[in-house]
N, C-alpha and C positions, 0 to 999 in steps of 0.2 A: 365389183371392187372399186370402180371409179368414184360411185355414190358413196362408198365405205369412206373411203380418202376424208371427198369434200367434208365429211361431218366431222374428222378429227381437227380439231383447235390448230395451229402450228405449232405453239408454245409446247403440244405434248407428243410430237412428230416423233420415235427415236426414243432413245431414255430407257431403253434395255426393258427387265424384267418391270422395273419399277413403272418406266411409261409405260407399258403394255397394261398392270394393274390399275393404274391411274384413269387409264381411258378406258376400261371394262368394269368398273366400280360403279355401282348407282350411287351419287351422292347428293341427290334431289331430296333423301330425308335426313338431309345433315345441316348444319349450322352455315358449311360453305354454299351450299346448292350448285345446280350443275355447272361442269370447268366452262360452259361460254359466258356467264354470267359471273365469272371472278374476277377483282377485281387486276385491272392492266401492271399493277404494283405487283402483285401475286404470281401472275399467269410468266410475267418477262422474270421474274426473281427465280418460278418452276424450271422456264424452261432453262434458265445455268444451271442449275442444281442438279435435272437431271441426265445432263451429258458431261459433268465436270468428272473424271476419276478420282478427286476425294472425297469422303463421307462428308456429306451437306444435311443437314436437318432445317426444315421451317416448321417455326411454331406460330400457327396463323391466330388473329382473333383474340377476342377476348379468354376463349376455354385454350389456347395454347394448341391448335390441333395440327397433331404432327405430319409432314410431308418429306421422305426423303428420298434419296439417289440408290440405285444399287452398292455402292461402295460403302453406306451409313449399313444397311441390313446385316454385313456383318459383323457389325459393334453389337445389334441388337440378337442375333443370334436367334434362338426360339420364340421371341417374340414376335418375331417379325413371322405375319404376315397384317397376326393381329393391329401391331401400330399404326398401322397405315389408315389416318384420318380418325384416331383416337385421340385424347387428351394426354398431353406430357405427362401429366400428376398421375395420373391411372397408367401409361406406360414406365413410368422411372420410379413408382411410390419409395423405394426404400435410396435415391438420389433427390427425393424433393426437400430435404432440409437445407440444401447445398445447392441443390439448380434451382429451386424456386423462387428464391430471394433477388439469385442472377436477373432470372429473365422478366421477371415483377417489373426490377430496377429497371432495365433495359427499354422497356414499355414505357415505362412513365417520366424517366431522364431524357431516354435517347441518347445515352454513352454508349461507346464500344466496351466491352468489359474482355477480356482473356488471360491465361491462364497455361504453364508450361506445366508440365510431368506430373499434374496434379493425380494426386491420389485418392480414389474412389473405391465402395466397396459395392460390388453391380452382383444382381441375382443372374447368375447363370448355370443350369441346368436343375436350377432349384437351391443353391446353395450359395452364400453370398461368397463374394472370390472377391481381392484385390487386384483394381489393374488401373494403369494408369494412362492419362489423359492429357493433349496438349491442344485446347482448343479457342476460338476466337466468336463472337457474340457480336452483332451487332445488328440496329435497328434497322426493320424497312418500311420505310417512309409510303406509303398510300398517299393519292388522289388528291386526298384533301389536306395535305400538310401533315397530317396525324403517325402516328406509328401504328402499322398496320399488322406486323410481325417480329418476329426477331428472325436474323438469317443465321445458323451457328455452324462454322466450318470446326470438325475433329477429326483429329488425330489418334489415335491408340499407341500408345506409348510402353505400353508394357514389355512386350521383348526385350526393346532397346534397353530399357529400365532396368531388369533382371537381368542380361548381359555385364552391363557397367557393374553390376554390385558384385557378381562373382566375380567377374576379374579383379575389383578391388580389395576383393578377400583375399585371393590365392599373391595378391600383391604383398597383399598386408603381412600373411602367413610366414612370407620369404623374410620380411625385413623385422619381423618379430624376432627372430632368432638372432639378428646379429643386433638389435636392442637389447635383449636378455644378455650377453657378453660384456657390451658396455654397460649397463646399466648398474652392476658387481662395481664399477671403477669410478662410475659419475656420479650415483646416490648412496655412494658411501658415506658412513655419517662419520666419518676422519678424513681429518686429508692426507691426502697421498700425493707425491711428488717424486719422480726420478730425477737424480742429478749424474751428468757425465764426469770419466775422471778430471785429474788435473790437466794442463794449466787450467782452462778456463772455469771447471764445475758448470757449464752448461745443464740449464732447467731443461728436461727432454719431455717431461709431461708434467701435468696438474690439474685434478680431482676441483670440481667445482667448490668445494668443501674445503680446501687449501684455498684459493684462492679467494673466497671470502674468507676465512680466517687471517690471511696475510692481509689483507684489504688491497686487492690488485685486481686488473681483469687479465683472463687468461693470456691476449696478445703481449700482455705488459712482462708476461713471465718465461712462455714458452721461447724459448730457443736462445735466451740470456744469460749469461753470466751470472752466476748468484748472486753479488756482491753488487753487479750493475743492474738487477732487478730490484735488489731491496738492500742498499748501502746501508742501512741502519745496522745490518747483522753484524757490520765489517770488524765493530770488537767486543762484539759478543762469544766468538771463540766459534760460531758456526762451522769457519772454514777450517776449520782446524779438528774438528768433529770427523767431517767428512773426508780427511787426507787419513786420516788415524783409522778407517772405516775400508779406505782404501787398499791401503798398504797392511793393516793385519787381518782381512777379512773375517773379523770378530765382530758382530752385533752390539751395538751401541745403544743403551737403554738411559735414560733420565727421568724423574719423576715430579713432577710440579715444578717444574724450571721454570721460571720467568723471563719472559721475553718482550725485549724493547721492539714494538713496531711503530710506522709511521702509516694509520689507517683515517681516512676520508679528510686527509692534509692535518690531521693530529697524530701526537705523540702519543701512545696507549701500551701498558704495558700488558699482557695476557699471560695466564699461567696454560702450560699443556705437558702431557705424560709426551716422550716422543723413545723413538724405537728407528734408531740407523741398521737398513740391514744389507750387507752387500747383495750386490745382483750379480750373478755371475752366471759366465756365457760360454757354451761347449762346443769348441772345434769341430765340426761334423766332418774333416778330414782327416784331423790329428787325432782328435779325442783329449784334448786338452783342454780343460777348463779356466779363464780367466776370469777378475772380478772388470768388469766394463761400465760398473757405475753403485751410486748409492741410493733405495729407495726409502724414502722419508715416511715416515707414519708417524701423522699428529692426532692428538686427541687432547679437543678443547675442555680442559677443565677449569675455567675461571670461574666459572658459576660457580660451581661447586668449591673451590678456593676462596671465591670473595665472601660464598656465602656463612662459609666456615667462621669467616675474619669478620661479618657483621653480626656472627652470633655470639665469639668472644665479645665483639663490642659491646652487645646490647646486654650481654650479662652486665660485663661494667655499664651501660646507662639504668641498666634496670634495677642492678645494686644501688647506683644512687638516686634512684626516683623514689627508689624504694625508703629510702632513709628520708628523703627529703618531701617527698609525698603531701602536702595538706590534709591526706586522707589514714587515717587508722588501716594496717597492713598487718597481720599476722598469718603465720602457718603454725598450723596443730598437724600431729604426728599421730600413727596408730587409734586406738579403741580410744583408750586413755585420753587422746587429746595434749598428749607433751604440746609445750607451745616452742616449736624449734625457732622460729622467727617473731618479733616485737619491732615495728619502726616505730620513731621517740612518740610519734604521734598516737598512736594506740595505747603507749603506758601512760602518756598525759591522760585521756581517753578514761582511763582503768583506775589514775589516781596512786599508779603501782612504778616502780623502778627497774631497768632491765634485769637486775640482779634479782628481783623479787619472781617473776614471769618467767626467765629463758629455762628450758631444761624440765621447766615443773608442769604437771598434770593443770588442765585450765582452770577447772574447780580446784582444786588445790589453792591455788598461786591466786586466785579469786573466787573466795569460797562467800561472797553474796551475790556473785553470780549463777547460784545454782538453785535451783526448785523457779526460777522464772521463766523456763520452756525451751531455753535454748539447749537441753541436752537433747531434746525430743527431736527438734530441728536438725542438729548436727548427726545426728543417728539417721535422719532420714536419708542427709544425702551421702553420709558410707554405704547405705542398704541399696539406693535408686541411682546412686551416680549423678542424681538431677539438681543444680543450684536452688537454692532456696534465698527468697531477697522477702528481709523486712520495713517496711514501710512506715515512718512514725512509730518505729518499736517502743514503747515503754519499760525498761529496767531501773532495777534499784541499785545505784552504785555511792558510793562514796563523796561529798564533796564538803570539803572544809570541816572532815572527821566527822560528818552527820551520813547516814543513807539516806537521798533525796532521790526524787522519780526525774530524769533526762530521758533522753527522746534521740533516738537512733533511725540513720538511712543505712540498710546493709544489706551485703551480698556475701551466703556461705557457696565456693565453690569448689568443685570436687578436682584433687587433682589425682589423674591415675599413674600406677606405676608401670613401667613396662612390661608386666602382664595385664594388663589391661583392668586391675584392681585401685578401689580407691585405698589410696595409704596415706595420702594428706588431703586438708581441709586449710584453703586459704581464705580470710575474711578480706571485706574492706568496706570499712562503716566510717561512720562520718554521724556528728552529732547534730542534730535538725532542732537542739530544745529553743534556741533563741529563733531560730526561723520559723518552727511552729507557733510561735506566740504571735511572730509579727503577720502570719501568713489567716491565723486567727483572726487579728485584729483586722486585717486588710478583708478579710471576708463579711464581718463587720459592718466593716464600713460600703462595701458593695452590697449588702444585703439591704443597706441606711439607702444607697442611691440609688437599687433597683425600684426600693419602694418610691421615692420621687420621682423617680423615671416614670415609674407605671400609673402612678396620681396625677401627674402632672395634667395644670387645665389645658395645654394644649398638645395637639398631635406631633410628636416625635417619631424620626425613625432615621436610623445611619444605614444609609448603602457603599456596598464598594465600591471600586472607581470603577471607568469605565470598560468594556463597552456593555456590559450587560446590567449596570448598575445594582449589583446583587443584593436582597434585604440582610444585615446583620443583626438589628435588634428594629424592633417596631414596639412603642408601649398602647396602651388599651385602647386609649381614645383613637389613636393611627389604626389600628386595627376597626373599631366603632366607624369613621367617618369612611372605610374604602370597604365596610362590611363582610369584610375577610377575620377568621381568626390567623393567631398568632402562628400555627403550622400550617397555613393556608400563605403567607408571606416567608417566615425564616428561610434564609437559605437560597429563593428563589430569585429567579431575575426581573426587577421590576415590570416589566410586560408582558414576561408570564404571570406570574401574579395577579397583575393587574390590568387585563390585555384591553382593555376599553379604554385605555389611556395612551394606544397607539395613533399616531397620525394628529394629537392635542398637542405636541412642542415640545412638551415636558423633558424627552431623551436630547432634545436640539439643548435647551438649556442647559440641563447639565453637562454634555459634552463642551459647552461653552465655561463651566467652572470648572473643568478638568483641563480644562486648554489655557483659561487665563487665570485659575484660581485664585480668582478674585470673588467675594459672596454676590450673587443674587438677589434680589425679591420684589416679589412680585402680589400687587395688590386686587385684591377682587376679582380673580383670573376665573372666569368661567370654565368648570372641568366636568365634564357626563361621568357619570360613575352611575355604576349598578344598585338599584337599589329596589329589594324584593323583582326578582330578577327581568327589571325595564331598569332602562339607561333615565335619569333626570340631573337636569344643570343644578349645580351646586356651584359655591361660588367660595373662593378661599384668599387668605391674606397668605403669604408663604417667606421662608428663608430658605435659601440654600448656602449651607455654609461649607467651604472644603476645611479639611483638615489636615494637617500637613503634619508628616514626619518628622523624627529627628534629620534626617536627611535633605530635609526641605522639600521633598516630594509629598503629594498626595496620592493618600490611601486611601482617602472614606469620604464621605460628603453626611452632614447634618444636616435633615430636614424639617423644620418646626414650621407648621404650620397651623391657622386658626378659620374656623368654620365662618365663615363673615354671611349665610345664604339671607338668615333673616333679614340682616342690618341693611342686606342689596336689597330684597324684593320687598321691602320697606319702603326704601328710597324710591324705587323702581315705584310703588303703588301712589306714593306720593307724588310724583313728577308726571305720573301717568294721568291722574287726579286735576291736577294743574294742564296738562295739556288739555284734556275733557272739558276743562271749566273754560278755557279759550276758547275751545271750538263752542262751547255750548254761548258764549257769549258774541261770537261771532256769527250761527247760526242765528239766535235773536235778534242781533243787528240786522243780517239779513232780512230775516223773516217778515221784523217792520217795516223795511226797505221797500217789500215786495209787497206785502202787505199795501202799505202807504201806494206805491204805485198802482194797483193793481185794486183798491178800492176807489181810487180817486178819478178815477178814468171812466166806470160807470157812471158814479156819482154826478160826478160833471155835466155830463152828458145828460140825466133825467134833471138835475137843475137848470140845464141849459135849454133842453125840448121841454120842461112847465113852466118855463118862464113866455118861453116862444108859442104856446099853447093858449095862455091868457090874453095875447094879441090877436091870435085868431079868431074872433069873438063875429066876425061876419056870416052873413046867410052864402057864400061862397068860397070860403075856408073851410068845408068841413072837410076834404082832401090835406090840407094842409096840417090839421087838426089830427087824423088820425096815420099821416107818419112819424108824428114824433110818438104818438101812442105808442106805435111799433117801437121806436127809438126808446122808449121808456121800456117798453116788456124785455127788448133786447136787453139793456144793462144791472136789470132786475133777474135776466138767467144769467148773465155773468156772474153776480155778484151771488147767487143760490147755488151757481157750480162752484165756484172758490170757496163758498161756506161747508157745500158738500165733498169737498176735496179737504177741509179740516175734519169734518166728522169720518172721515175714512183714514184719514191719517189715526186722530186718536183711536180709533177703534183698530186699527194695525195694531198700533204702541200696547195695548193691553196683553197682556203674554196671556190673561186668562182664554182669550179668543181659538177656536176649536174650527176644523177645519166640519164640512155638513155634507159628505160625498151622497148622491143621486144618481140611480142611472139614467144616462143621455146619450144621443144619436150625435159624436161633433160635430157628422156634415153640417145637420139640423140646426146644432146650436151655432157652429159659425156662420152657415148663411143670415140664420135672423139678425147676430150683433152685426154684418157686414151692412144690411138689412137695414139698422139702424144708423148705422153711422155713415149709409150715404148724402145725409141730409146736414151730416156735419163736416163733410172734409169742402175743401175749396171748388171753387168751379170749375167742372170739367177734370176733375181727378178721379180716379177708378180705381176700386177694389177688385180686383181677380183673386176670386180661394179656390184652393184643387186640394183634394185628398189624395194622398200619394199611394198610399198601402195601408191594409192592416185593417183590423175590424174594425166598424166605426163604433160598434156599442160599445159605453164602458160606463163607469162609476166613479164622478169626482163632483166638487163643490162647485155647482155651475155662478153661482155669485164670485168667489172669489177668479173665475176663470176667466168672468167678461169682465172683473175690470182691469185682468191682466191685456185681455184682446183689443177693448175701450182706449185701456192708455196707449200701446202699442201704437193700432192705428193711430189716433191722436194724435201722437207726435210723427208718425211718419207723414202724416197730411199736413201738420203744420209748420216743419221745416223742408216741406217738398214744392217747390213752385208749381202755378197751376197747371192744367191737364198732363200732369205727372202718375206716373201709373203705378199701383202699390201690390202688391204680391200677397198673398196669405197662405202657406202649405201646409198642412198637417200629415204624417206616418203616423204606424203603430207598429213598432216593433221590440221584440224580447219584452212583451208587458210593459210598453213605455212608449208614451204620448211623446211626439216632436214636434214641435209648433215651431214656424217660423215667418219673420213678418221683414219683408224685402223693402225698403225705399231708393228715390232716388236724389235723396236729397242735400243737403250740405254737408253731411257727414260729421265725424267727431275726432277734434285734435285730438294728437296723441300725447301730449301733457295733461288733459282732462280726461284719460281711461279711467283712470285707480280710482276718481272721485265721483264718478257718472250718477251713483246709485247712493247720493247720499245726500239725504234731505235736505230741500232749499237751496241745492248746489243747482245753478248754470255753468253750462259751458260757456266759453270766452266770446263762439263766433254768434250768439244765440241773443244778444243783446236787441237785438230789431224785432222781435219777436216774442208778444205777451207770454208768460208764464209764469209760473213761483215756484221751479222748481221741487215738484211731491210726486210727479207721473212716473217717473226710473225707479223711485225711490220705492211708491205703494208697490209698483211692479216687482221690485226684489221680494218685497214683504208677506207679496200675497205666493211666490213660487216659494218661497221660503216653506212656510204654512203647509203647502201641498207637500214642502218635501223633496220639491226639485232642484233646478240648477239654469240658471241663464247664462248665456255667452254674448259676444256679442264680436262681430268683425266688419273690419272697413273693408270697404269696395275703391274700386277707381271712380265710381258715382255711387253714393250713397253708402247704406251701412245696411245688415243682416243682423237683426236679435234674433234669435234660437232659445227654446225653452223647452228643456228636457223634463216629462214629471210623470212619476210613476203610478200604475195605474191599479186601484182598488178593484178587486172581485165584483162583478155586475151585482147588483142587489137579487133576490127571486122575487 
């Protein structure tokens, strides 16, 4: 038993059923591994958990694996025994929409989260139950800072839960019954009021319903004097109701009585039905009955009064609207069509006199009004009940004793009789002949402007104001230059429409003539627009004009604008042309410059050693004799490399020139040109070449390669002081040569980048030092040709050119 002891952990000492399970579990094939290797966060967090008597749960880990206390087992119930060192999600499946979120959060914020009486639906005995929860969540912290678990203390709430509700029922049920009693007196829809006898008529109660009808609040009323609750009754005969109520115990009834109140500090009169009825109270000693007060029953009838009183009115307003109307008014009667109504306007109308029209059949009394459709019309709406309206009606009536054709706006409409029959036909027409001529002519004449609109030589189109700038009209050519049709803009909002004109300015300005509407324009404004569907700069003259209301605000903006791309990239070709011709005249300034120097210096020199040649004419000169020989062959390969640095240049410049791929070993070929051009770089300077990686066979123009390699070195020996050491690397990788040539020597300002590779160009610091600038240059021309790319970068000593160039299928 001693040996037993030592091997249990302390943390799991104790801890009832649950530490006993705990410490006889194998959990070496689990995600936590065995309890002496848990972590110290864990093991001191286990051992509260499992001697605390509330339900404790850990969910350790990333998988959430649960560890809890004997007091949590019976939250879990049948699950339990399985939970133990299982996955939350697989223990709680039909709680993970609700707890999973929780303890996600909890892991990855590190907040406390909790939660009182919450309501859950848990599987238990197989069958999901409601019960409820009062629990607390929070993070534990491991070793290394991190959140290692969640700790979640619960409570089970449900007894308590269900306790509270029923008691609040059997609560509820009591005080229901004595709401049912009052509720007869409080949401009566009259008001009700008890008044005491005389002297005082003391208010003894009042009905919410009285109390806004009186416009008072209950404290204002109850236990007052009538007269001193609402002085305004004092001669209205009130109190005099109630004495008379009194003293003959006879019920008191009035019907629309009008009454002077003083409601929300105004004077307002109300009508109401009221009904005084004694209350009277029975000795339960004597057996005698007395009247002990008067109970008021009102009923608010003003609505129904006023509305009475505004529909006598409106007969009188509609009597004379009716007469005075601008509009043609009649009613027709029965089959027949008696016309019982004529206002003046409709006999004008008709060409007819009241006398001629009231009383008479419609065709009768206008018998050229008949066989032109409208019996057909008025027959419809007796049959269907449904109005019928004509639109630029044309009939033949009467004018200046001729039948001429006028032009009618009207409406036949059905009026029913209190069985729900149509028994009248009221019109109301209006004559539209002068408006339709002028409504004609005005069409006309928009028909006149659409066509200029839509011809017009340049691009038009009005948007509304802001913020969406929406298109209302766009004519052809606006449609032509943003290669939209017309239902491709109507309607829409300028950057839907035209979404490639987001982030150009275009919305900044206009919001600028929406803000100071004042016009815009803007000239030669480069704009990308789609076209066959790639984006190209086009280039525009434009106006933006607002356009202002009667009101002096702006509603629309006018936009006219003209295609200006030619007249730019015209300009553009010309200026560009003229820049060209300066370079090109400044290159040939150079060129003879360089030229001029760089012939004159051989030259010299073989005039100066055959001049000094002719003097050496002794039997002991012949040493002296043949170093200027030398001095002579030397200025003669000067002057044959500068000649052959022109024949390379123009044979670059030829576009017909074709690249001649071979295959070759580069180690091979760059040791031999290293090979060669140890006899050209200065003294005591060294060429080191390493191949880095990569096959060395492959297939390219070995001419055009060495004279990329030739000039390279070249210039790194010749701007590198002597026993200066020069690098050469080649790789081969993804099908692609990488050649790079390392110096250490004066390097290249960084205001001479951009121009390095451009014929006849020196750099600034390079003046000490023969050339004629063509070595950068052929070198672009010849990586060109292959199809590659050069770079090039400073060093803190020296510079690195890199020449990327892709590589040709080995020949067979």
């Amino acid at each position: 038993m001693g040996a037993k002891k030592s091997t249990t952990p302390a943390f799991l000492a104790g801890g009832g059923e649950l530490g006993e399970r705990i410490r006889t579990q194998d959990w070496s094939n689990t995600n936590l591994g065995s309890p002496e290797q848990w972590p110290q966060s864990l093991q001191s967090t286990l051992g509260i958990c499992l001697n605390m008597p509330s339900p404790i749960l850990i969910c350790w880990g990333d998988d959430l694996i649960m560890l809890y206390n004997d007091a949590y087992r019976l939250i879990l119930g049948e699950k339990h025994p399985q939970a133990l060192g299982s996955k939350a999600q697989a223990v709680w499946p039909e709680l993970w929409a609700t707890l999973g979120p929780t303890l996600n959060a909890i892991c990855t914020g590190g907040q406390t989260k909790g939660s009182t009486n919450q309501r859950l639906m848990i599987n238990r005995d197989g069958v999901l139950q409601t019960a409820y929860f009062s629990f607390s969540h929070s993070p534990i912290y491991n070793e290394t800072g991190g959140i290692g678990g969640v700790f979640c203390l619960v409570t089970e709430t449900t007894d308590t839960k269900l306790a509270e509700r029923q008691k609040g029922e059997l609560i509820w049920a009591g005080r229901e019954h004595e709401r049912n009693l009052a509720t007869l007196f409080e949401q009566a829809s009259v008001g009700i009021a008890i008044i005491g006898p005389a002297p005082n008529f003391i208010l003894e109660m009042a009905n919410p319903f009285y109390c806004d009808l009186v416009g008072r609040l209950s404290d204002c009323l109850i236990g007052k004097p009538l007269l001193d609750a609402m002085p305004e009754l004092g001669e209205q005969g009130i109190q005099e109701v109630v004495m008379q109520v009194l003293k003959s115990g006879v019920p008191y009834v009035n019907r629309e009585m009008p009454v002077v109140l003083i409601r929300s500090g105004q004077q307002e009169t109300i009508y109401v039905d009221k009904i005084y009825q004694p209350r009277r109270t029975t000795d339960q000693s004597t057996g005698i009955e007395t009247i002990t007060g008067v109970v008021v029953i009102l009923t608010d009838i003003t609505t129904m009064v006023r509305a009475r009183q505004q529909i006598e009115t409106n007969e009188r307003v509609l009597d004379a609207m009716f007469r005075q109307t601008p509009l043609g008014v009649g009613i027709w009667y029965g089959p027949d069509y008696i016309i019982e109504r004529a206002n003046p306007v409709l006999c004008q109308l008709w060409n007819h006199t009241p006398d001629e029209l009231l009383g008479k059949p419609l065709f009768v009394a206008s018998p050229e009004s008949k066989g032109q459709g409208f019996e057909a019309m008025l027959n419809t709406v007796r049959q269907t009940g449904v109005a019928v309206t004509g639109t630029d009606q044309p009939a033949l009536l009467y004018r200046n004793g001729q039948l001429k054709t006028v032009y009618f706006d009207f409406v036949y409409e059905p009026l029913r009789s209190p069985g729900g029959d149509v028994d009248r036909i009221m019109v109301v027409a209006t004559e539209v002949t002068k408006a339709r001529e002028e409504r004609q002519l005005m069409a006309e004449n928009a028909t006149r402007l659409q066509t200029l609109f839509e011809r017009a030589p340049v691009a038009i189109a009005i948007l509304g104001e802001g913020p969406d700038f929406r298109f209302e009209l766009a004519n052809l050519l606006f449609c032509a230059i943003t290669s939209r049709t017309g239902d491709q803009l109507i309607g829409k909002p300028l950057l839907e429409a035209v979404p490639e004109l987001a982030g150009q300015g275009f919305e900044t300005l206009l919001e600028g003539v929406c803000r100071t509407k004042q016009t815009y324009e803007g000239r030669e404004v480069p704009t990308q627009l789609l076209r066959n569907s790639q984006l190209s700069t086009s280039y525009f003259d434009f106006v933006y004009e607002p356009l202002i209301n009667a009101k002096g605000n702006l509603d629309r903006i006018l936009v006219v604008c003209t295609d200006v791309t030619e007249r730019v990239i015209a300009r553009q070709k010309t200026e560009q042309l003229l820049i060209r011709e300066r370079q090109l005249n400044e290159l040939k300034s150079n060129f003879i410059t360089l030229a001029s120097h760089e012939f004159r210096t051989p030259m010299g020199l073989i005039l100066s050693s055959a001049s000094l040649i002719g003097r050496y004419n002794g039997p002991d000169d012949g040493e002296k004799r043949e170093r200027h020989v030398q001095h002579i062959k030397l200025a003669v390969q000067s002057l044959t490399g500068l000649l052959t640095n022109f024949l390379s240049l123009s044979q670059l410049e030829q576009s017909s020139q074709r690249t001649n791929p071979h295959p070759m070993n580069i180690i091979t070929f760059c040791q031999e040109v290293v090979d060669h051009m140890r006899s050209m770089i200065k003294p005591d300077q060294r060429i080191i070449y390493s191949h880095q990686s990569g096959a060395p066979t492959m297939s390219l123009d070995g001419q055009l390669l060495k004279q990329v390699l030739i000039n390279l070195l070249s210039n790194a020996s010749k701007y590198s002081s002597d026993n200066k050491q020069i690098e050469l690397t080649t790789s081969v990788k993804d099908n692609q040569l990488s050649l790079a040539v390392k110096d250490e020597g004066i390097g290249i300002p960084d205001a001479d980048k951009d121009k390095l590779f451009i014929n006849f160009f020196r750099a600034r610091n390079v003046n000490h030092v023969d050339g004629i600038g063509l070595g950068l240059y052929a070198v672009k021309r010849c990586v060109d040709l292959l199809g590659g790319r050069i770079t090039f970068s400073k060093l803190d000593v020296g510079t690195v050119f890199t020449v990327q160039l892709p590589l040709s299928p080995p020949l067979p």
